[in-house]
TIVEXDO-46053 format. One record per residue (C-alpha): x, y, z. Coordinates in steps of 0.02 Angstrom, whole numbers, plus 50000, padded with zeros to 5 digits. Example, Ala and Ser with C-alpha at 12.3 -4.5 7.8 and 13.67 -1.06 7.14 Angstrom:
TIVEXDO-46053
506154977550390506844994750357
end
This chain:
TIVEXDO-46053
531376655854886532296668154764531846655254620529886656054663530146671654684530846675654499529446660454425528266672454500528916687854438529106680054268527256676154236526726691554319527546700254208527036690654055525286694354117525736711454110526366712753940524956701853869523806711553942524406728753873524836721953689523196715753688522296732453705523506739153573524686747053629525746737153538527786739153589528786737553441527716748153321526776762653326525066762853258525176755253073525086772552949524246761952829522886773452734521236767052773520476754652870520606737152823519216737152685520166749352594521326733752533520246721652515520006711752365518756697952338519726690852194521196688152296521226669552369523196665552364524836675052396526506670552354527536681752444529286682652354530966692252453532456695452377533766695852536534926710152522534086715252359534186733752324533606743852169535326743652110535616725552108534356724651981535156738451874536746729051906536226712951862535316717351705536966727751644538266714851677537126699951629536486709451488534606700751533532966710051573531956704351707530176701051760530406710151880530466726151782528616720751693527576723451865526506738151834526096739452021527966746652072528376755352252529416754852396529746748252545530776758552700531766747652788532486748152982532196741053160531536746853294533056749553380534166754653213533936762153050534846748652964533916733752995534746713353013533766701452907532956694053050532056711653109531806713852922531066697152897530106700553058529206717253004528886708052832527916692452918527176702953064526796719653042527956723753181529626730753202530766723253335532706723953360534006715753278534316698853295532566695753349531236682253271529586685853254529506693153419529006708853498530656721553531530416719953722530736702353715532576700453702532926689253855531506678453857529896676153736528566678153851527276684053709527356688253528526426692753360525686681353241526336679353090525626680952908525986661752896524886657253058523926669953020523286659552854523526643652929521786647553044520886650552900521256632352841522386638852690523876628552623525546638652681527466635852640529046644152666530566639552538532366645252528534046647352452534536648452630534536634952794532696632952845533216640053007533956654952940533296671552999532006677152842531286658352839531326659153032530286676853052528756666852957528956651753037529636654053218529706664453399531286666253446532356680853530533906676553453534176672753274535546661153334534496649153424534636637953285533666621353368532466633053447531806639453290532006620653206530816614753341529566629553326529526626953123529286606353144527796612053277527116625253156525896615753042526586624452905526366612252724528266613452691529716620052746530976618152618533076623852630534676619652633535196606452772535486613352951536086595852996534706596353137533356587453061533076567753051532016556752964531146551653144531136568753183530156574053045529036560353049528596563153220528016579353182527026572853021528266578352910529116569152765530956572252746531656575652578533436579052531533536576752341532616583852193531806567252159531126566052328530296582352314529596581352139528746562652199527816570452331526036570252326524476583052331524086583952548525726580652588526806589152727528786589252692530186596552775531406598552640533516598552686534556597852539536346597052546537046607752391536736625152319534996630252308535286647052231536076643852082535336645851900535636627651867535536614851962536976615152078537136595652053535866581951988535246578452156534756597952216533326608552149533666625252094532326639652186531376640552040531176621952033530626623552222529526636652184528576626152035528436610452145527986620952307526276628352215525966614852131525856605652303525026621052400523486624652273522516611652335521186619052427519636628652399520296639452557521786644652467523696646852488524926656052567526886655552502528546664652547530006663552430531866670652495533466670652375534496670052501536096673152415535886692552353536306695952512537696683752536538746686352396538396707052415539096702852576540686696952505540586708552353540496696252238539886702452056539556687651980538876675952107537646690352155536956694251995536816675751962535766675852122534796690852057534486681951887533836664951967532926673152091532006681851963531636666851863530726659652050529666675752006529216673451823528566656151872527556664752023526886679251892526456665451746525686655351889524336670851944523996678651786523346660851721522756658651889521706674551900521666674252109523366675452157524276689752241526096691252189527216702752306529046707652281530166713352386531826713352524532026715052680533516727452654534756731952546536676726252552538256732252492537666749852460537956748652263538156764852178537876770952005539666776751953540116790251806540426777751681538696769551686539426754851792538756749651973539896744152117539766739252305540506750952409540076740952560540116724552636538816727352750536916731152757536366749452714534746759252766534026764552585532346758152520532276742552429530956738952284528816734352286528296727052161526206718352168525366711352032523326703752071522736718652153522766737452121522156739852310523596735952388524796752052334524276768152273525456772552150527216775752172526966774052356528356770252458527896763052634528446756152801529246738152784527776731252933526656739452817526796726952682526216712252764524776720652853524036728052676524346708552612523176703352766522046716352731521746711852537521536693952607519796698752700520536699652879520406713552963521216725153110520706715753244521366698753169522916706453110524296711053177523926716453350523366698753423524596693653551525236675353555525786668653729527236655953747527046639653847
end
């Protein structure tokens, strides 16, 4: 009796919250404070994004890349430069995975939690689309690559529902059920060849394997060696840029267009661990994934290119001598860089907006609108 009576009160509830985040009253956000209505952004040249997030990647890591490196970066040539405020809803320093969240939905939620709404931290009874589906039921070609594991929490928030970051074969399973092209990483050690196939996905674990596949098809990529590195970490692993080449080459295929996210991972790793070198190696090879992405849509002519992090870590400082150091090993709350190139609609100016901003305005220059985006409430089986 007391289990009916919790199924009961479980889908009642469900109901409940369905019912109210479907008249928009959205819990996790307030109303977006985007300027304009939806055909402010839009931008009929715009048919592709490739949506690029530097993990941990604060102002200052640039500056502190380009000094110790003594490089310039691509980054610095995007005349389209902002900001982006970063937080939870439940924290002003946001976790990569409400980060990443806000960044693929348009709506803040608490740490820890996956492309779901903040209310949902013991079960996932409903949740947001994401920019990724969200493209996917137009009929565009969509990807998600990383430095990282393909279940790690920025891949995760554009490619699963889950209400723990941790819930590492949960979000596995959502992303081989997504439909999503590819879904390229580092190796969880969850994935097998059956597996994949099952799900119509072609395993690849080397650099070979992914450079061989063809235009149409779907691959689930798990390499086994350091994606993040400048080089190739080892004969047999692509470097991000390599991924990122291969991945839109793959993905522009369709008259309907494509849809792309890009992490480097490891600015946030190695900022974790205060590692100089490592980070601004990171930094450097992340940047080359964007001068690919830039060269791509300028020859291109209808491809959006965004920039950005989902927070900043290690709270580098400018010191007296012109240096930059950490001064933390953890996450901080300051605003990370915007950068756009393919539209002038999408910032005005030096604006500096609301993280779930970003992927809304993205939507918006797309052609859909605020009813399609982001307030349409996806129920769990």
């Amino acid at each position: 009796m007391l289990l009916m009576f919790a199924q009961i009160w479980k889908e009642l509830t469900a109901t409940i919250l369905s019912l109210i985040l479907t008249f928009g009253t959205t819990i996790g956000t307030i109303v977006p404070a985007t300027t304009g209505g939806s055909a402010d952004y839009f931008d009929g040249n715009v048919k592709n994004v490739i949506y690029l997030i530097g993990d941990g990647m604060g102002f200052n890591h640039l500056e502190k890349a380009k000094k110790e490196r003594s490089i310039s970066l691509v980054m610095d040539t995007f005349e389209e430069r902002g900001a982006s405020m970063t937080r939870s809803y439940t924290s002003s320093v946001t976790d990569s995975a409400a980060g990443g969240t806000a960044l693929s939905t348009g709506e803040r939620t608490f740490n820890g939690g996956i492309g779901v709404y903040f209310s949902d931290s013991n079960a996932v009874f409903s949740y947001p689309k994401n920019i990724t589906e969200l493209c996917l039921e137009r009929g565009m070609m969509t990807g998600v690559i990383t430095s990282d594991e393909t279940s790690g929490a920025t891949p995760a928030s554009f490619s699963a529902h889950e209400s723990d970051r941790g819930n590492t074969e949960e979000i596995t399973e959502d992303q081989l059920n997504s439909g999503i092209n590819l879904i390229w990483g580092t190796s969880n050690g969850l994935v097998t060849e059956h597996d994949a196939k099952v799900k119509g996905y072609q395993l690849i674990t080397t650099y070979d394997e992914m450079m061989a596949l063809p235009e149409g098809s779907s691959s689930f990529g798990q390499f086994t060696n350091n994606l993040w590195t400048l080089q190739q970490s080892d004969a047999s692993t692509p470097t991000l840029e390599q991924m990122t080449m291969k991945a839109i080459d793959l993905l522009d295929d369709t008259d309907e267009g494509f849809f792309l996210m890009v992490e480097g991972a490891h600015i946030d790793k190695h900022s974790h661990s205060n590692l100089d070198d490592n980070m601004t190696e990171a930094v450097e090879a992340f940047d080359k994934a964007i001068q690919y992405a830039l060269e791509y849509a300028k020859n291109d002519g209808e491809t959006l290119v965004i920039v950005t992090a989902d927070h900043e870590t290690g709270a580098i400082v400018l010191n007296d001598d012109g240096s930059y150091s950490f001064t933390s090993g953890s996450h901080s709350g300051v605003d990370v860089p915007l950068l756009v190139y393919g539209t002038d609609k999408l910032l005005r100016g030096d604006e500096v907006i609301n993280n779930y901003e970003v992927p809304i305005r993205i939507a918006y220059t797309l052609g859909f609108t605020e009813d399609q985006f982001p307030y349409e409430v996806m129920v769990a089986a």
